[in-house]
C-alpha positions as CSV (number, residue, x, y, z in Angstrom):
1,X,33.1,1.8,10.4
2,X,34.5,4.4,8.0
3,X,32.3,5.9,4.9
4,X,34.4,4.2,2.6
5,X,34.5,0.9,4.2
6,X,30.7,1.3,4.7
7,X,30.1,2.3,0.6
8,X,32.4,-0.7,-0.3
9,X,30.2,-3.0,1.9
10,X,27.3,-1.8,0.2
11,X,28.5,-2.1,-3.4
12,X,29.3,-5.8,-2.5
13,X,26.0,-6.2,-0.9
14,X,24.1,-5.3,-3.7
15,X,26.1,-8.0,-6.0
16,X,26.1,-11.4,-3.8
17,X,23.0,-12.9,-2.1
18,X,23.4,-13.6,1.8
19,X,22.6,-17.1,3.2
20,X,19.5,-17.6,5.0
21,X,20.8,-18.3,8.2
22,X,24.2,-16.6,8.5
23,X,23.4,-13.8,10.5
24,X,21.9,-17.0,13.1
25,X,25.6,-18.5,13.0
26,X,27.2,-15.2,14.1
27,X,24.7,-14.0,16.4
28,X,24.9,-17.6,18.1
29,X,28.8,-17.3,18.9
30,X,27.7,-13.5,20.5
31,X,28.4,-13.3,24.2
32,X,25.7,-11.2,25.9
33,X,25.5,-7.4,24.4
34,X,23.3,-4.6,25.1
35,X,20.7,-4.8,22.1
36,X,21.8,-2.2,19.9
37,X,24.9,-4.3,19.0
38,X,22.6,-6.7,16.6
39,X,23.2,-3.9,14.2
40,X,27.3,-4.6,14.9
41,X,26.6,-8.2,14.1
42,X,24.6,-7.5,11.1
43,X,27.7,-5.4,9.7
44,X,29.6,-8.9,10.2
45,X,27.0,-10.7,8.2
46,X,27.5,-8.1,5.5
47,X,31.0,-8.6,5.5
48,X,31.1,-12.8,5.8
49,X,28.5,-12.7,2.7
50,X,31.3,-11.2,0.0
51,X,32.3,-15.3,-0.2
52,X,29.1,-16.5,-1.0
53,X,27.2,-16.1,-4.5
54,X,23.4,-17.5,-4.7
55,X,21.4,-16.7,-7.8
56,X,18.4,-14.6,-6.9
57,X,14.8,-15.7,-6.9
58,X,12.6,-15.1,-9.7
59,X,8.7,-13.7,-9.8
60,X,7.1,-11.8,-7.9
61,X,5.7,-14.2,-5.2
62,X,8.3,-15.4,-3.0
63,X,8.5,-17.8,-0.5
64,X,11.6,-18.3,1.4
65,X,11.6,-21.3,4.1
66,X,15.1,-21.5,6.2
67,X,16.8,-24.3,7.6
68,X,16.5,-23.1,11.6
69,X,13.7,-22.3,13.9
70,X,13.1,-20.0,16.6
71,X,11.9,-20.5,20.1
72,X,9.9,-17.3,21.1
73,X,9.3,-16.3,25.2
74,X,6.4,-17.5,26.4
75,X,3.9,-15.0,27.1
76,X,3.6,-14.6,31.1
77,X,0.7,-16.4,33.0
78,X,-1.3,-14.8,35.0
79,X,-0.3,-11.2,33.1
80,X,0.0,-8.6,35.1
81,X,-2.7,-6.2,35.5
82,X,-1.0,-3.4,37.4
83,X,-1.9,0.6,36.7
84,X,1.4,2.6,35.8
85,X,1.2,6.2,34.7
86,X,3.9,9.0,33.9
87,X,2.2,12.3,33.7
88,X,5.8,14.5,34.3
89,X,7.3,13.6,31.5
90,X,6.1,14.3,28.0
91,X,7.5,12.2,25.6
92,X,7.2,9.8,28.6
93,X,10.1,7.8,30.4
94,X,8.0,5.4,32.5
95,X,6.3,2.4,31.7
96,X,2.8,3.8,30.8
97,X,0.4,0.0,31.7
98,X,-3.4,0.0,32.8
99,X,-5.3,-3.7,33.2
100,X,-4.9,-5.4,30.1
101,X,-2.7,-3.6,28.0
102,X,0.5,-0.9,27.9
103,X,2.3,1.4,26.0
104,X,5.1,-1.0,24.5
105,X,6.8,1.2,22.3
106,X,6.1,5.1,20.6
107,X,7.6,7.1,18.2
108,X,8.0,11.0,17.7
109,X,7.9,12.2,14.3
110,X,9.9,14.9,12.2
111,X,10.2,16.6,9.1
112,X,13.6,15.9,7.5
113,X,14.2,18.2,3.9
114,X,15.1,16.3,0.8
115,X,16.4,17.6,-3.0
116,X,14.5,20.5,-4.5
117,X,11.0,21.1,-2.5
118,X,10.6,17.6,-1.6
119,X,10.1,16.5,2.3
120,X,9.8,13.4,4.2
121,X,8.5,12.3,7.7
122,X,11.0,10.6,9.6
123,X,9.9,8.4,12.5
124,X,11.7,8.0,15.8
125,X,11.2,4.9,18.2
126,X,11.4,4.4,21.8
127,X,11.3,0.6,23.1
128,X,10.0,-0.5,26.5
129,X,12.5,-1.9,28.5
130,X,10.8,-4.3,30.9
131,X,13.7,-5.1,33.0
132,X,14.1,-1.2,34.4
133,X,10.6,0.1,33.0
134,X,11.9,2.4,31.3
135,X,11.4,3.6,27.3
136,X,15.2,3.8,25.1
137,X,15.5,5.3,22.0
138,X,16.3,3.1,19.0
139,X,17.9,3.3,15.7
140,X,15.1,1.5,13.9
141,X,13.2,2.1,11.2
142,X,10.1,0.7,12.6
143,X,9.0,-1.6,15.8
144,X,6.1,-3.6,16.7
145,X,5.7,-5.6,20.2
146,X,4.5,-9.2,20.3
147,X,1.1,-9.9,22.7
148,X,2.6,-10.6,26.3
149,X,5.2,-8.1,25.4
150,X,8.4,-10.4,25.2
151,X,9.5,-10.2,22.1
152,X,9.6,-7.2,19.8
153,X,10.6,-6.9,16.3
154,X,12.7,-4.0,14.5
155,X,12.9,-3.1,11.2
156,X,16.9,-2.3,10.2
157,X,16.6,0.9,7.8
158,X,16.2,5.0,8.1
159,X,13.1,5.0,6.9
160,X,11.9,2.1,5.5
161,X,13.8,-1.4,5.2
162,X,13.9,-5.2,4.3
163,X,15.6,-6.7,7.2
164,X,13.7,-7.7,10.7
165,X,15.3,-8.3,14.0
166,X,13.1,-10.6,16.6
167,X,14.4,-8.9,20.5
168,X,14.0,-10.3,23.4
169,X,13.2,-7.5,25.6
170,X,13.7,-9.0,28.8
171,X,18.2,-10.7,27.9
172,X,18.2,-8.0,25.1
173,X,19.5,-10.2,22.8
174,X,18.3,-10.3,18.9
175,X,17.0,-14.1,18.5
176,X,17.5,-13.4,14.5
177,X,17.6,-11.6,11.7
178,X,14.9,-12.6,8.8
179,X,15.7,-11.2,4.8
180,X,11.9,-10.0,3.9
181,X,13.3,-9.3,0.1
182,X,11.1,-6.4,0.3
183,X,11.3,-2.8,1.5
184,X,8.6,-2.6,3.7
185,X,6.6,-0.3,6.6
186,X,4.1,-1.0,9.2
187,X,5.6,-4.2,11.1
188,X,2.2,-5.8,13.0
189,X,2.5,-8.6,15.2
190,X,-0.4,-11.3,14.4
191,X,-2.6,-12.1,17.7
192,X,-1.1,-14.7,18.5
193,X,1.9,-13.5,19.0
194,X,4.0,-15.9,16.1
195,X,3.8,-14.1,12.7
196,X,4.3,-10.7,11.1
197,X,2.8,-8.5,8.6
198,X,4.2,-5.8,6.9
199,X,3.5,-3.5,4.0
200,X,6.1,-3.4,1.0
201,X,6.4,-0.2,-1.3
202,X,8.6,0.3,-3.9
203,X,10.0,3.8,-2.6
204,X,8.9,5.6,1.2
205,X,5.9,6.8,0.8
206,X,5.3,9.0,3.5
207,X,6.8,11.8,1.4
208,X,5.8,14.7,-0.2
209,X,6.8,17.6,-2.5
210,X,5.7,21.4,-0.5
211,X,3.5,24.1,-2.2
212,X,4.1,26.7,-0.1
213,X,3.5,27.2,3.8
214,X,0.4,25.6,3.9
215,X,-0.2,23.0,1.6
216,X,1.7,20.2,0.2
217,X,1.6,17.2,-2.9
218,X,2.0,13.9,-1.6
219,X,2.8,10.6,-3.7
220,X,0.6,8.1,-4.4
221,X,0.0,5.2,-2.0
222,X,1.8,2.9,-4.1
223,X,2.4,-0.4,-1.9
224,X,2.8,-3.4,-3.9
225,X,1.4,-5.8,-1.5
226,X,2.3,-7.5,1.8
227,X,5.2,-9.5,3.6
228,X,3.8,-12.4,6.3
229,X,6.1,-14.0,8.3
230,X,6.0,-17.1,10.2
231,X,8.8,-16.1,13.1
232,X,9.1,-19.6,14.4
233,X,10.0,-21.3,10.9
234,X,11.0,-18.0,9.8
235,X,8.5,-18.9,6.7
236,X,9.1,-15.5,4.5
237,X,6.1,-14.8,1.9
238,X,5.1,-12.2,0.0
239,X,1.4,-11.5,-1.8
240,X,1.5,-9.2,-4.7
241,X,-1.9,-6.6,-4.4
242,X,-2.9,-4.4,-6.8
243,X,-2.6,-1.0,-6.8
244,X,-5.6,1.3,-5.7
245,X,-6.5,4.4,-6.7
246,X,-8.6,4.8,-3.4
247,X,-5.7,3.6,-0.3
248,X,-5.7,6.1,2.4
249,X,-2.3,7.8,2.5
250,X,0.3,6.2,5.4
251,X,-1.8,4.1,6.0
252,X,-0.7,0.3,6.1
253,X,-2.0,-3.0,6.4
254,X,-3.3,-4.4,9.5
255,X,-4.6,-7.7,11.2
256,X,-8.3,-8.2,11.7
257,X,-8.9,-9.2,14.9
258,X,-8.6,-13.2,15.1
259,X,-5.6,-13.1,12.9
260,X,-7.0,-15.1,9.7
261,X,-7.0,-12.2,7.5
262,X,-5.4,-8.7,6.9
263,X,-7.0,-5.2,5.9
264,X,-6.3,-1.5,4.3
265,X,-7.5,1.2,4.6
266,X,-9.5,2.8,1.5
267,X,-11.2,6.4,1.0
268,X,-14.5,4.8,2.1
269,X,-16.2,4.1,5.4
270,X,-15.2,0.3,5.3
271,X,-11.8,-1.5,5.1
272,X,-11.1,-4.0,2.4
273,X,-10.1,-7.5,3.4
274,X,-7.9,-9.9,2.1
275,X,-7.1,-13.9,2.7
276,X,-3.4,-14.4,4.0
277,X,-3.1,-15.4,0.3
278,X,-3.8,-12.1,-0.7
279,X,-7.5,-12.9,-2.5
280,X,-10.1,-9.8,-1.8
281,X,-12.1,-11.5,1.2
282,X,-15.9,-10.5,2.4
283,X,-15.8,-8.1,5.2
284,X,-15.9,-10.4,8.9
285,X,-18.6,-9.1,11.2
286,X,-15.9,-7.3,13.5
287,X,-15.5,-4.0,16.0
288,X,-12.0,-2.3,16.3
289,X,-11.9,0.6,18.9
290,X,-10.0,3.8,17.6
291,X,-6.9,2.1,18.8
292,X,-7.5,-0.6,16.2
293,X,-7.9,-3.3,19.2
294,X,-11.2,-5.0,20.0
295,X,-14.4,-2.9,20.9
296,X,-15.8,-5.5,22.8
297,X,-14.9,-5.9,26.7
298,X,-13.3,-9.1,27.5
299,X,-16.2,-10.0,28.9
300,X,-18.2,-9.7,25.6
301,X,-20.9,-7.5,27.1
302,X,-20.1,-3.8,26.1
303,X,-19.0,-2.3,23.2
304,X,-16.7,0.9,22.7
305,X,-18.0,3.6,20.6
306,X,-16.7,6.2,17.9
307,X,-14.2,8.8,18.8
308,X,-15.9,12.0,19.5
309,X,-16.9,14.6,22.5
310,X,-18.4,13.2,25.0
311,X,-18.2,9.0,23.5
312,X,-20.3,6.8,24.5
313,X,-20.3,2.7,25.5
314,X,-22.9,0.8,24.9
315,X,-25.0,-2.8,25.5
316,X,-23.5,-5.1,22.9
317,X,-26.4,-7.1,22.6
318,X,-29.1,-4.9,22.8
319,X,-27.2,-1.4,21.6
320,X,-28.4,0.8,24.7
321,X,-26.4,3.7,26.0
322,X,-25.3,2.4,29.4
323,X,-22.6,5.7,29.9
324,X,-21.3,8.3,28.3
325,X,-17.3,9.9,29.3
326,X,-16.0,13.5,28.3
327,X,-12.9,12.0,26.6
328,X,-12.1,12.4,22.6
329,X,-11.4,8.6,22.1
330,X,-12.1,5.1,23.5
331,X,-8.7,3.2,23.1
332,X,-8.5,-0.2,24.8
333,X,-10.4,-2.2,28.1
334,X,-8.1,-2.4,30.6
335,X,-10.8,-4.7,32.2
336,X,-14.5,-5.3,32.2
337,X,-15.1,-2.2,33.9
338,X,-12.3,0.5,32.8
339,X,-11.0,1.8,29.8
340,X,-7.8,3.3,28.6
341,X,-8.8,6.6,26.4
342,X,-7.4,9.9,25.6
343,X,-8.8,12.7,27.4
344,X,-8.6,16.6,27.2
345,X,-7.4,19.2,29.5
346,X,-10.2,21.0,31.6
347,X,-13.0,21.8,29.8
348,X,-11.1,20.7,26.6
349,X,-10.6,24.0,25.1
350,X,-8.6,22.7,22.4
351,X,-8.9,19.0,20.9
352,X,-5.2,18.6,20.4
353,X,-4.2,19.1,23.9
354,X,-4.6,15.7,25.4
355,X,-3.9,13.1,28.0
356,X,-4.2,9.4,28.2
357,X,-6.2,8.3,31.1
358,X,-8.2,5.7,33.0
359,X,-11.8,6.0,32.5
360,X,-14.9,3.9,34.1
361,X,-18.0,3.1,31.7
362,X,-19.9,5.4,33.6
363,X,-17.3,8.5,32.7
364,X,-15.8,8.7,36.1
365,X,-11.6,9.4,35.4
366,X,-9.7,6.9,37.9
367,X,-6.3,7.6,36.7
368,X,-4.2,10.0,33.9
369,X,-1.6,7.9,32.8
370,X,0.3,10.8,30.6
371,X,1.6,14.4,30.6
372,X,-0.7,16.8,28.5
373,X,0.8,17.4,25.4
374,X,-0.3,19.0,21.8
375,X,-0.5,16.7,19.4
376,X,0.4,19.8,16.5
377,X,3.4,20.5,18.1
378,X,6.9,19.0,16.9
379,X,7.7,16.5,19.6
380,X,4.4,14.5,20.1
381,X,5.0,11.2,20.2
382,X,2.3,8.0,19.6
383,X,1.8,4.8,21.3
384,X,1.3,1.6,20.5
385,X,-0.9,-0.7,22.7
386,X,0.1,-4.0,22.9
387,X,-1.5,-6.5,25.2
388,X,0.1,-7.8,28.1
């Protein structure tokens, strides 16, 4: 596509309103591409939408319920509970998996320059492919991957963006496109693997204008609320929040752990909570490992503890110490008796030079599952844990 076609296209977006489910009528009539082409097909819709004019929706709560549904993958029964590590390769190229959960996705960040002294980060993703167990780069904005790790969605943008692709990982084919009718970050799957959250903001906000060398003026952490969407009914509704004074820069919101409510961040020691209406919500009696995944062992027994040299797990009911590991954080069980966490090199000379590995509650390693890297460096890349 040529800039000028592209800029045209864009002018004539911004004046027409797209039909729910056209980007489902093309994507239907697709033969079978390799993923990336869903951004092809969404040009298409861009280009079918000039004909159609639909006023736009008033307010600023917005529900938007289409006329087609989606079937997602079922999740796989048993899951598989295999170890998988890549320790030569640093961002790695291997399926990264131990017990219950893997690395479904990462992303490397950068520092791109903007107007004047201004700078943004700029996020890159990598997406599992579970058919050669391999990670590919994507052109996304932001990913998530759905519990049993079948389905992942995309956010279609640079930085930030409005429009979600749901994948199937395994065929590579886009199921649909959904319209959030917000710019948004921080695509979460819910627990149960069927709706979305994301964080809308008027402009990125994971920018920042530079000092000098060493320090740096961000923006406010101006999110305007949240985005849930049911993927099945492809049920689109947003909840206006207020703006706070206290929100923890890049920092967006989150699931709490049984999927009935979502959370943020604040410059305090405890979370706030809201209903899936978007009403402030008491505080659920809840533990999230460091990962943001549950602290308790599947079996309910043990609890993870607090990131910090040496960590420690301990008796859920009765809070004894029942083993301590030389690793900086506790991410995830991988089973009743293992945990995934990230370790340091040697003696752990430095805190930013780091693995991740498999640990036993008593501290013994079984397993590094990465290459050593520094986290300060350009490069690094970050996980997500999604269970399988």
């Amino acid at each position: 596509m040529t800039k000028q076609l592209r800029e045209v296209l864009d002018e004539w977006a911004g004046e027409v309103r797209v039909p729910h489910d056209l980007a489902d009528r093309v994507l239907r009539r697709r033969a079978r591409r390799p993923w990336v082409n869903g951004v092809v097909a969404a040009g298409v819709a861009v280009v079918l939408a000039v004909v159609v004019i639909v006023p736009p929706r008033q307010g600023d709560d917005m529900t938007v319920q289409p006329a087609v549904e989606v079937t997602l993958p079922e999740r796989p029964s048993p899951a598989p509970t295999d170890v998988r590590a890549d320790v030569d390769n640093v961002p790695p190229r291997k399926m990264i998996a131990a017990g219950n959960y893997a690395i479904s996705a990462y992303f490397t960040t950068s520092i791109e320059k903007l107007e004047g002294r201004w700078e943004r980060a700029r996020r890159t993703w990598w997406l599992l492919d579970p058919q050669t167990g391999t990670y590919e780069k994507t052109p996304y904005a932001w990913l998530d991957v759905a519990p049993g790790m079948q389905v992942a969605a995309v956010l279609e943008g640079e930085v930030m963006g409005r429009r979600v692709g749901i994948l199937d990982m395994t065929t590579r084919q886009f199921l649909t496109w959904i319209d959030l009718g917000q710019d948004v970050l921080g695509l979460k799957w819910s627990p149960d693997g069927t709706k979305l959250l994301a964080t809308a903001y008027p402009d990125y906000p994971e920018r920042w204008e530079r000092q000098n060398a060493n320090s740096q003026l961000t923006v406010d952490a101006n999110r305007t609320g949240f985005v849930i969407v049911d993927v099945p009914t492809k049920k689109v509704d947003f909840r206006p929040l207020p703006l706070d004074e206290n929100l923890v820069q890049g920092s967006h919101l989150s699931w709490n752990l049984d999927g009935t409510l979502v959370w943020e961040l604040i410059g305090g020691p405890k979370p706030l909570y809201y209903s899936l209406g978007g009403r402030p919500h008491e505080a659920p009696k809840e533990d999230y490992s460091d990962a943001g995944v549950a602290a308790l062992s599947p079996n309910g027994k043990l609890l993870l503890g607090q990131a910090g040299l040496p960590t420690r797990i301990t008796d859920a009911a009765s809070g004894q110490v029942v083993g301590r590991q030389q690793v900086l954080q506790l991410h995830a069980w991988a089973d009743d008796e293992s945990v995934i966490a990230l370790g340091c090199m040697d003696d752990c000379p430095s805190e930013f030079v780091s693995a991740l590995v498999l640990i036993g509650v008593d501290g013994t390693e079984k397993t590094r599952l990465s290459g050593y890297q520094n986290s300060q460096k350009d490069g690094s890349w970050w996980g997500v844990l999604t269970p399988r």
